[in-house]
C-alpha positions in Angstrom: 2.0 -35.8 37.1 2.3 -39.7 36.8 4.4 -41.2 34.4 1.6 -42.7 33.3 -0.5 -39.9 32.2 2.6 -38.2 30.5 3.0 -40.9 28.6 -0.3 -41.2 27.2 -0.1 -37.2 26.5 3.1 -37.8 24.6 1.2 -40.9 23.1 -1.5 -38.3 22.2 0.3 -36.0 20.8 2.1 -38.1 18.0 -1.1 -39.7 17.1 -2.8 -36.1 16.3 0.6 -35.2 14.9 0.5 -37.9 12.6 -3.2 -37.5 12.2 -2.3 -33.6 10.6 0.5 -34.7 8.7 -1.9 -37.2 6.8 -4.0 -34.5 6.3 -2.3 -32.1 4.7 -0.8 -35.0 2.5 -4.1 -35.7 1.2 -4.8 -31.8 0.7 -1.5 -31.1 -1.0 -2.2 -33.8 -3.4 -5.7 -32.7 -4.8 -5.4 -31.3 -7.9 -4.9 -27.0 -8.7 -7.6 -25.2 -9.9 -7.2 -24.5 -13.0 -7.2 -20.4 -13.7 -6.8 -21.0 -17.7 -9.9 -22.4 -18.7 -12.8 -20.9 -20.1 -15.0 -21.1 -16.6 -12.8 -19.3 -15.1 -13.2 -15.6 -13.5 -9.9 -14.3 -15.7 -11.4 -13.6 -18.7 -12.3 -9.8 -19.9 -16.2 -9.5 -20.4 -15.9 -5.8 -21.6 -15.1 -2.1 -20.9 -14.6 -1.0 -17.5 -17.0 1.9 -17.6 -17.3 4.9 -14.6 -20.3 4.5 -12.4 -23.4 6.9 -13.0 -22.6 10.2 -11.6 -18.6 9.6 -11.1 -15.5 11.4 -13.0 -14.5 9.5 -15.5 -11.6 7.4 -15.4 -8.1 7.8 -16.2 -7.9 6.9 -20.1 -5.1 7.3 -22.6 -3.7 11.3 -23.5 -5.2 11.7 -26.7 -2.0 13.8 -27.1 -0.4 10.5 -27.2 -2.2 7.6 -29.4 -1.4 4.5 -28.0 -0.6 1.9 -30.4 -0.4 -1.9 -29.4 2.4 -4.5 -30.9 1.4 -6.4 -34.1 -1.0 -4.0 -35.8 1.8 -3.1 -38.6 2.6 0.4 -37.1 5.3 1.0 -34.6 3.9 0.5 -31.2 3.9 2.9 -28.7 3.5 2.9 -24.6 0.6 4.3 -22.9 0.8 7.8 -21.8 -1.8 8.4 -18.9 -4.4 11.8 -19.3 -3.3 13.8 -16.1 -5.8 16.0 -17.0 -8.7 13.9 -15.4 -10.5 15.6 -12.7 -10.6 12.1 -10.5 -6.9 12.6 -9.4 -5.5 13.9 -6.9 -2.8 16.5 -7.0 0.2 14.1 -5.7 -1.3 11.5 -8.2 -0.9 13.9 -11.3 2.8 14.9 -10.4 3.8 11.1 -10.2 2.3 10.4 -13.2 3.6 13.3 -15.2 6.9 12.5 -13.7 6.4 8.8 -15.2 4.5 10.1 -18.2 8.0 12.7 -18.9 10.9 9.5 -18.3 8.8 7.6 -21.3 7.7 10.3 -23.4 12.5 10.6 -23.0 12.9 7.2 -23.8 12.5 5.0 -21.1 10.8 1.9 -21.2 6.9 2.0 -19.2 5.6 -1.1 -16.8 4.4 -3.1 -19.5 1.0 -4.4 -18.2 -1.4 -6.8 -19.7 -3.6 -6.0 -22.2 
C-alpha cells in the first residue's frame, strides 16, 4: 500500500474514533429514567393469582401465620407451604431444609413486600 492511502486510513480512523467518542458523550449525558415515579411499571396492581386450570401457587404455611413489621405484634418470617402440589420433589426438600433453619432461629432472605 502507498503511504498515501495508509495515511488517509489512519486519518479515517481517528475521525470515526472521535466521531463514537462524541457519541457516547452525548448518550451518557441524557438523563436516567426514572423507576420511582408513579408511571412507572414497579408498582403492585394486585394479587398474583394462578391461571384457570393450574395448581395453585406456593402461599404462606397456615401452620405458620406470617406477621409483617409495624402491625403491633411481633413479626414473624414467612414459612413456605411445601405441601403444594406445583413442586417438585427436590423443590420441597430445599425448602423444608430452609423452612427448618428459620423455624431454629435463623434469620430468612428478607424480600420485598
Amino acid at each position: 500500500m502507498s503511504t498515501f492511502l495508509i495515511s488517509r486510513m489512519r486519518r479515517g480512523g481517528i475521525l470515526t474514533g472521535a466521531a463514537c467518542t462524541l457519541a457516547l458523550a452525548a448518550a451518557a449525558q441524557a438523563a436516567p429514567p426514572d423507576f420511582s415515579s408513579n408511571q412507572s411499571g414497579w408498582i403492585g396492581m394486585g394479587e398474583i393469582t394462578a391461571a384457570p386450570g393450574s395448581p395453585p401457587l406456593v402461599r404462606q404455611d397456615p401452620a405458620h401465620v406470617y406477621v409483617p413489621n409495624n402491625v403491633g405484634r411481633q413479626p414473624t418470617y414467612r414459612i413456605g407451604d411445601i405441601s403444594n402440589s406445583n413442586l417438585k420433589p427436590w423443590v420441597k426438600e430445599r425448602m423444608k431444609k430452609d423452612n427448618d433453619e428459620v423455624l431454629a432461629g435463623k434469620i430468612a432472605f428478607i424480600g420485598y413486600d
